[in-house]
N, CA, C and O of each residue as an XYZ file, in Angstrom:
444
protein
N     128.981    -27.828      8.102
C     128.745    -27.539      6.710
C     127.928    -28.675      6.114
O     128.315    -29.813      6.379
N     127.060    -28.556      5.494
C     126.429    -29.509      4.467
C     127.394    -30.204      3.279
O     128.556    -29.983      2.935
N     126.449    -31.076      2.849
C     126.865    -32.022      2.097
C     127.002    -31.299      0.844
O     128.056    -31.539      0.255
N     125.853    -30.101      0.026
C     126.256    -29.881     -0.668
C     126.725    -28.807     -0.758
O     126.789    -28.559     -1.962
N     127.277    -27.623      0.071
C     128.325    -26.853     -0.300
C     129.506    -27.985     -0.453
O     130.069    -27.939     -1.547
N     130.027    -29.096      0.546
C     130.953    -29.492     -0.178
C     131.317    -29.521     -1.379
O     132.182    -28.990     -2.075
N     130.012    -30.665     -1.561
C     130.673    -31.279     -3.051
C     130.735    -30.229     -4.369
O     131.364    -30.472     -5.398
N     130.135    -29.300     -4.178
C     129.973    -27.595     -4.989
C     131.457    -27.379     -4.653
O     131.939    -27.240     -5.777
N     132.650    -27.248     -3.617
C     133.594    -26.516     -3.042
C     134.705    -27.973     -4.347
O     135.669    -27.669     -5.049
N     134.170    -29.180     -4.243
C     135.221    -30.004     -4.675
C     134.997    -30.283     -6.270
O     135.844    -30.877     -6.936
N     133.628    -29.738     -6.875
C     133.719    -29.682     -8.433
C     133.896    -28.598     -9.093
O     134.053    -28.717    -10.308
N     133.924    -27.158     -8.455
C     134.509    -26.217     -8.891
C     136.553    -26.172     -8.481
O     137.344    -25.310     -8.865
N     136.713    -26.822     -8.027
C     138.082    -26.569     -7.390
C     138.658    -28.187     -7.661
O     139.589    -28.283     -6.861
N     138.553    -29.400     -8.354
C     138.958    -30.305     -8.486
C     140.107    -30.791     -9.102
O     140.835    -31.780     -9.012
N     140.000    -29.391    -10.000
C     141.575    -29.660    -10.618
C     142.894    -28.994     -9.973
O     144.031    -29.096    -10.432
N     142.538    -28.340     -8.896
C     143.548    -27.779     -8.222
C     144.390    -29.213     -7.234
O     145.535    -29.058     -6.810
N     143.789    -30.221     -7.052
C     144.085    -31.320     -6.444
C     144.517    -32.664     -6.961
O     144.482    -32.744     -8.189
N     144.816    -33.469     -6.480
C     145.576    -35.041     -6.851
C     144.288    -35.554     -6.820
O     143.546    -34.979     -6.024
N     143.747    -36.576     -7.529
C     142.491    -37.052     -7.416
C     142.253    -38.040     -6.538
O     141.089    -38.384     -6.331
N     143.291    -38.635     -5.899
C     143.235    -39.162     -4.100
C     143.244    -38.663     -3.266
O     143.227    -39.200     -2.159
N     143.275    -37.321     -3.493
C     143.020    -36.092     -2.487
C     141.582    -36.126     -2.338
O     141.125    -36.644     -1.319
N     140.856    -35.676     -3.154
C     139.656    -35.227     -3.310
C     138.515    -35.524     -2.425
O     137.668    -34.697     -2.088
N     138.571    -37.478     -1.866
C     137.177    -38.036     -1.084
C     138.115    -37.665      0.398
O     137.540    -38.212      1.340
N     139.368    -36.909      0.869
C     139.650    -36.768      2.184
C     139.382    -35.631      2.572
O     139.046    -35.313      3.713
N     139.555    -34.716      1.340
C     139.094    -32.799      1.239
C     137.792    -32.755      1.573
O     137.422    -31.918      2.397
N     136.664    -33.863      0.848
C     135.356    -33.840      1.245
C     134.741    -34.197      2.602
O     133.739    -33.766      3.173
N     135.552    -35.020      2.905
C     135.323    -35.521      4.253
C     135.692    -34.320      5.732
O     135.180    -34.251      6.849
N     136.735    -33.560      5.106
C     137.505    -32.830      6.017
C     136.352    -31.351      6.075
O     136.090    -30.902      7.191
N     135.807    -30.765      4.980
C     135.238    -30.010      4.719
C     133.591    -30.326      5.680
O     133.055    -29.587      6.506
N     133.220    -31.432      5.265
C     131.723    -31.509      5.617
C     131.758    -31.306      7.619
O     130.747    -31.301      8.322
N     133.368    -31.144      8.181
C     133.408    -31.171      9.490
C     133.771    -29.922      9.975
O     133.898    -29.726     11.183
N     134.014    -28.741      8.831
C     134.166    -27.626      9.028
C     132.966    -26.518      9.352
O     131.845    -26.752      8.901
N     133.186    -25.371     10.094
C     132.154    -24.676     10.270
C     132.000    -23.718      9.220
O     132.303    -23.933      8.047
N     131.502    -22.613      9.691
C     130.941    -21.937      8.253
C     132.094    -20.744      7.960
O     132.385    -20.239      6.875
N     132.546    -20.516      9.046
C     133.755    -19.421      9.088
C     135.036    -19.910      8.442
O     135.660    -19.266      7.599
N     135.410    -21.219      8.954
C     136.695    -21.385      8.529
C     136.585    -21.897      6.691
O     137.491    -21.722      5.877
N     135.142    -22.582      6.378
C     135.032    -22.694      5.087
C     135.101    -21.435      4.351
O     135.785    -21.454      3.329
N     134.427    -20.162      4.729
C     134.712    -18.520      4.383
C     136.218    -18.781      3.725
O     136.406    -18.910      2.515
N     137.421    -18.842      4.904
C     138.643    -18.929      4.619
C     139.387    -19.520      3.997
O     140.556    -19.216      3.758
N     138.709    -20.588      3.599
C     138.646    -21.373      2.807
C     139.301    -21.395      1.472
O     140.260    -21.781      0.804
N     137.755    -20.490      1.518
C     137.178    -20.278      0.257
C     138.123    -19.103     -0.569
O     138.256    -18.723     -1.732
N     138.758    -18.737      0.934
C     139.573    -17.234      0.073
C     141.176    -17.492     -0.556
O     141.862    -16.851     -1.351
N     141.386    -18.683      0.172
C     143.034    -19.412     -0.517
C     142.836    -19.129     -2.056
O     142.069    -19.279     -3.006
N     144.228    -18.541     -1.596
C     144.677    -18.618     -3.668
C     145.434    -19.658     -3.754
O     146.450    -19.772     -3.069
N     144.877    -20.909     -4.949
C     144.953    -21.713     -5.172
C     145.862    -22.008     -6.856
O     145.361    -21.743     -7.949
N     146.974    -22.481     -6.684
C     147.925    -22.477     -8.146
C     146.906    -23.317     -9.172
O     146.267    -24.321     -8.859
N     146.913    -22.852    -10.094
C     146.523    -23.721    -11.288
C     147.927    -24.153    -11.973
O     148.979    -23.558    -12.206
N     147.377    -25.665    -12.216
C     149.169    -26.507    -12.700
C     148.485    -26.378    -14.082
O     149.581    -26.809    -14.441
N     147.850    -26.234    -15.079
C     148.068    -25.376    -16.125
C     149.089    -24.863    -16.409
O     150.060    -25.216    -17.079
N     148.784    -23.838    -15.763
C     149.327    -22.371    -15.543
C     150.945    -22.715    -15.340
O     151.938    -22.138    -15.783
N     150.827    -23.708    -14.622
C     152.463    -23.580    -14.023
C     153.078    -24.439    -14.998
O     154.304    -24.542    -14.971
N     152.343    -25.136    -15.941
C     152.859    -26.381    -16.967
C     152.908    -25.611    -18.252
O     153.170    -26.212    -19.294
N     152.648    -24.190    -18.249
C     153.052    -23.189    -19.418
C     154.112    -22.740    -19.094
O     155.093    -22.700    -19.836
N     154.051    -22.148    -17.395
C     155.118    -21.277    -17.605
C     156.730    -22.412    -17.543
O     157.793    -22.169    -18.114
N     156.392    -23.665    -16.637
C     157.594    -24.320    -17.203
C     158.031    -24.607    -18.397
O     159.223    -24.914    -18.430
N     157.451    -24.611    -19.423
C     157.776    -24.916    -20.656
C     158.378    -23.852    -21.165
O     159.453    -23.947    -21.757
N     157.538    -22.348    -20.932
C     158.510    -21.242    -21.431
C     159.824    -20.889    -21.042
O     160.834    -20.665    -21.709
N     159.576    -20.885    -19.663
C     160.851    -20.115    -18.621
C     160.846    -21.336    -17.438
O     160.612    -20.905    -16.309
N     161.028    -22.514    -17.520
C     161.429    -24.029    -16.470
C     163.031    -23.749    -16.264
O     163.537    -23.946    -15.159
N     163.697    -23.348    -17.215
C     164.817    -23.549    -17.546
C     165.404    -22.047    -16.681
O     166.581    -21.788    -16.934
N     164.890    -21.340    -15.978
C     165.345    -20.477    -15.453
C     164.788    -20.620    -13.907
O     165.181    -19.899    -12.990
N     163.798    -21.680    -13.768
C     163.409    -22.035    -12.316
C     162.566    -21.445    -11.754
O     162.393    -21.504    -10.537
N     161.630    -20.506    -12.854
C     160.559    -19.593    -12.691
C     159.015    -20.351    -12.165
O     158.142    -19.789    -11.504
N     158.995    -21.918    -12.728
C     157.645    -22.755    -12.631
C     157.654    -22.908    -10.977
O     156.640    -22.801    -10.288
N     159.185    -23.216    -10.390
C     159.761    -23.345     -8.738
C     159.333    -22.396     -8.208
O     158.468    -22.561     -7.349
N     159.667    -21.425     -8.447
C     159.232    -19.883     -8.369
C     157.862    -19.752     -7.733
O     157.558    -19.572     -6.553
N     157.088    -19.895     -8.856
C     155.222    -19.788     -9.049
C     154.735    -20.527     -8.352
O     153.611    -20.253     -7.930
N     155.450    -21.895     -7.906
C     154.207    -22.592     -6.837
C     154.600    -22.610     -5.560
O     153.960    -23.377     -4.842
N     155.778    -21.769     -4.875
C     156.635    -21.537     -3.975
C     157.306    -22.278     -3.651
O     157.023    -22.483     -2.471
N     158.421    -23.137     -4.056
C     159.222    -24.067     -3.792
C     160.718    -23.201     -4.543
O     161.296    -23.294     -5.627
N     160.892    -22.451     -3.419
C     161.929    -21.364     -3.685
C     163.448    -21.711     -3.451
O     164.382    -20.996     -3.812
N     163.563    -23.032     -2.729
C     164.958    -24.200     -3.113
C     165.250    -24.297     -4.712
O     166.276    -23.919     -5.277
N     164.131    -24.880     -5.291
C     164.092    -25.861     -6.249
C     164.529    -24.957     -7.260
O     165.348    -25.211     -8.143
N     163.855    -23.759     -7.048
C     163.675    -22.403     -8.326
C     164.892    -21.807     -8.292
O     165.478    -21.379     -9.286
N     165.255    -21.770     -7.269
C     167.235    -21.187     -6.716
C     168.359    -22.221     -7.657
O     169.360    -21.906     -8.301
N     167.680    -23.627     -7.408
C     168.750    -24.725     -8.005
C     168.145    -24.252     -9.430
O     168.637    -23.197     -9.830
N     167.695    -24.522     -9.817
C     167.211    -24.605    -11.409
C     167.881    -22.998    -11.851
O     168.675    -22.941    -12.790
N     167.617    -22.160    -11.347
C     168.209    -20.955    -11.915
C     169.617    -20.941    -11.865
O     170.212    -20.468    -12.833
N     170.162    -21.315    -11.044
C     171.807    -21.261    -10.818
C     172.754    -22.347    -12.110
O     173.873    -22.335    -12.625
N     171.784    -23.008    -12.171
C     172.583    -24.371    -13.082
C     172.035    -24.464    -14.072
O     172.264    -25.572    -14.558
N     170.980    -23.487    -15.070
C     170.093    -23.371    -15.995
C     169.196    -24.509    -16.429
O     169.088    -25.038    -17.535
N     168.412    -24.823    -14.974
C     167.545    -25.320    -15.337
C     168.266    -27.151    -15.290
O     167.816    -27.974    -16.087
N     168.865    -27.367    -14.741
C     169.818    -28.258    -14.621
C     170.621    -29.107    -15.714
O     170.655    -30.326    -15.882
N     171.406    -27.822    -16.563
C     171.798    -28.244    -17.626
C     170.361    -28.857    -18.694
O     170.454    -29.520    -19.727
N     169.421    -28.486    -18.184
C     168.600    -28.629    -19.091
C     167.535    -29.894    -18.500
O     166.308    -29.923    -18.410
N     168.788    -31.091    -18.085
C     167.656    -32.160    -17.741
C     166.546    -31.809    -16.668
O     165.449    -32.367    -16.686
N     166.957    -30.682    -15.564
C     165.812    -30.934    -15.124
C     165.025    -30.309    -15.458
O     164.045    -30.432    -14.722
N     164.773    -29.126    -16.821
C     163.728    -28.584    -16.928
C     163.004    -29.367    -17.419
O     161.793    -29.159    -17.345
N     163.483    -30.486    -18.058
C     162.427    -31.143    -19.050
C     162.131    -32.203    -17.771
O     161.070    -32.822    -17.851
N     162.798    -32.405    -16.856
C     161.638    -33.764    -16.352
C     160.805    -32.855    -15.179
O     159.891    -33.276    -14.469
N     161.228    -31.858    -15.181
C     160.273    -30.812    -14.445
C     158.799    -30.929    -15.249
O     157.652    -30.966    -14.804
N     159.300    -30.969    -16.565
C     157.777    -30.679    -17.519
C     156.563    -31.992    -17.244
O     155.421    -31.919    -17.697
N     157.063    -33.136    -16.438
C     156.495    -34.107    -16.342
C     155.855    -34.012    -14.713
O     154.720    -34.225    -14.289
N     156.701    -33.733    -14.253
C     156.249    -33.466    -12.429
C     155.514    -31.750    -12.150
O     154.708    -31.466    -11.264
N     155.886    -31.141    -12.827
C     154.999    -29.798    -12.104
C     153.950    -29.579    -11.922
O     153.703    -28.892    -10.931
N     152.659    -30.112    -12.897
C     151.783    -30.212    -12.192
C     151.277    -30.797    -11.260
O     150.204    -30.379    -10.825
N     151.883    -31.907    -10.698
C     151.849    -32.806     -9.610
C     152.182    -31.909     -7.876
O     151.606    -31.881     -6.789
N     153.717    -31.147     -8.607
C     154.090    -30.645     -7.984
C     153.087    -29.246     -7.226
O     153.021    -28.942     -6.035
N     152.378    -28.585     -8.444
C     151.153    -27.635     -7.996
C     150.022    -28.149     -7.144
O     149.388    -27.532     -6.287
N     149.923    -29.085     -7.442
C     148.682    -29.866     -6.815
C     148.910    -30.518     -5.370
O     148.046    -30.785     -4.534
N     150.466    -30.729     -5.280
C     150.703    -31.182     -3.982
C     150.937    -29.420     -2.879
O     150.551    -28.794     -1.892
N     151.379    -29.423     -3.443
C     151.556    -27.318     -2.679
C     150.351    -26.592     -2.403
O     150.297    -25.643     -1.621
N     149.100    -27.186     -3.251
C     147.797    -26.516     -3.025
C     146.944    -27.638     -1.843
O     146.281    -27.335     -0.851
N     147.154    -28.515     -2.208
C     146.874    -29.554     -0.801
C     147.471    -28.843      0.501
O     146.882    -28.361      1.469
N     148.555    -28.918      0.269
C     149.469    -28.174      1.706
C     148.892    -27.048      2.539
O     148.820    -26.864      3.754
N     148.401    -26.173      1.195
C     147.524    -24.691      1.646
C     146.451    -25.305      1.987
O     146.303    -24.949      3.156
N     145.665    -25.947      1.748
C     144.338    -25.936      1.972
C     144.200    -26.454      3.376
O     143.292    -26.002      4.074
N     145.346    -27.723      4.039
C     145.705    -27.972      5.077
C     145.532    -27.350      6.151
O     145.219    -27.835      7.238
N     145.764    -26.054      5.845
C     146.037    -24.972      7.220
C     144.609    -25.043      7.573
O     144.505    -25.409      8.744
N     143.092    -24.765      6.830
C     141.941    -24.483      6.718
C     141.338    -25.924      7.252
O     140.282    -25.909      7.884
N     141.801    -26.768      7.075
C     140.986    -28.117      7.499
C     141.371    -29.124      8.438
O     140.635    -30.089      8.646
């Protein structure tokens, strides 16, 4: 793969990642062929946005656990409402971290 489909693959898709992720994704990518970048390209990828709304609405029912597949965490949080509460709110501080580390994971398989 070229240099610049990479860096095209890592400024449209940058916020899906930890930003110490980003110069190892590039590196990993520019050694990929053209097929497995295809596959790549087709991962559905969580937006921690997305998941830093829905914890705020419904955290407290273990639904944010839920959405980025960490189906332990979403089991505990639902059973104990959200862990008596504290952990929805320090959930509200880690979930997008938490999205961004789960979308690393996926992208893993591809690189």
């Amino acid at each position: 793969m070229d240099a610049q489909k990479a860096d095209m693959y890592i400024m449209s898709n940058s916020k899906y990642f930890q930003s110490q992720h980003l110069s190892y994704i590039r590196e990993r990518l520019l050694l990929l062929d053209d097929n497995k970048f295809m596959m790549l390209q087709g991962a559905e990828l969580k937006d921690p946005t997305t998941s830093i709304i829905v914890s705020i609405l419904a955290g407290g029912l273990g639904i944010d656990r839920f959405l980025i597949g960490d189906t332990g965490m979403g089991v505990g949080k639902l059973l104990t409402c959200g862990g008596f509460g504290i952990w929805t709110i320090v959930d509200w501080f880690l979930i997008m971290d938490a999205t961004r580390e789960k979308n690393m994971e996926k992208i893993q398989q591809f690189l």
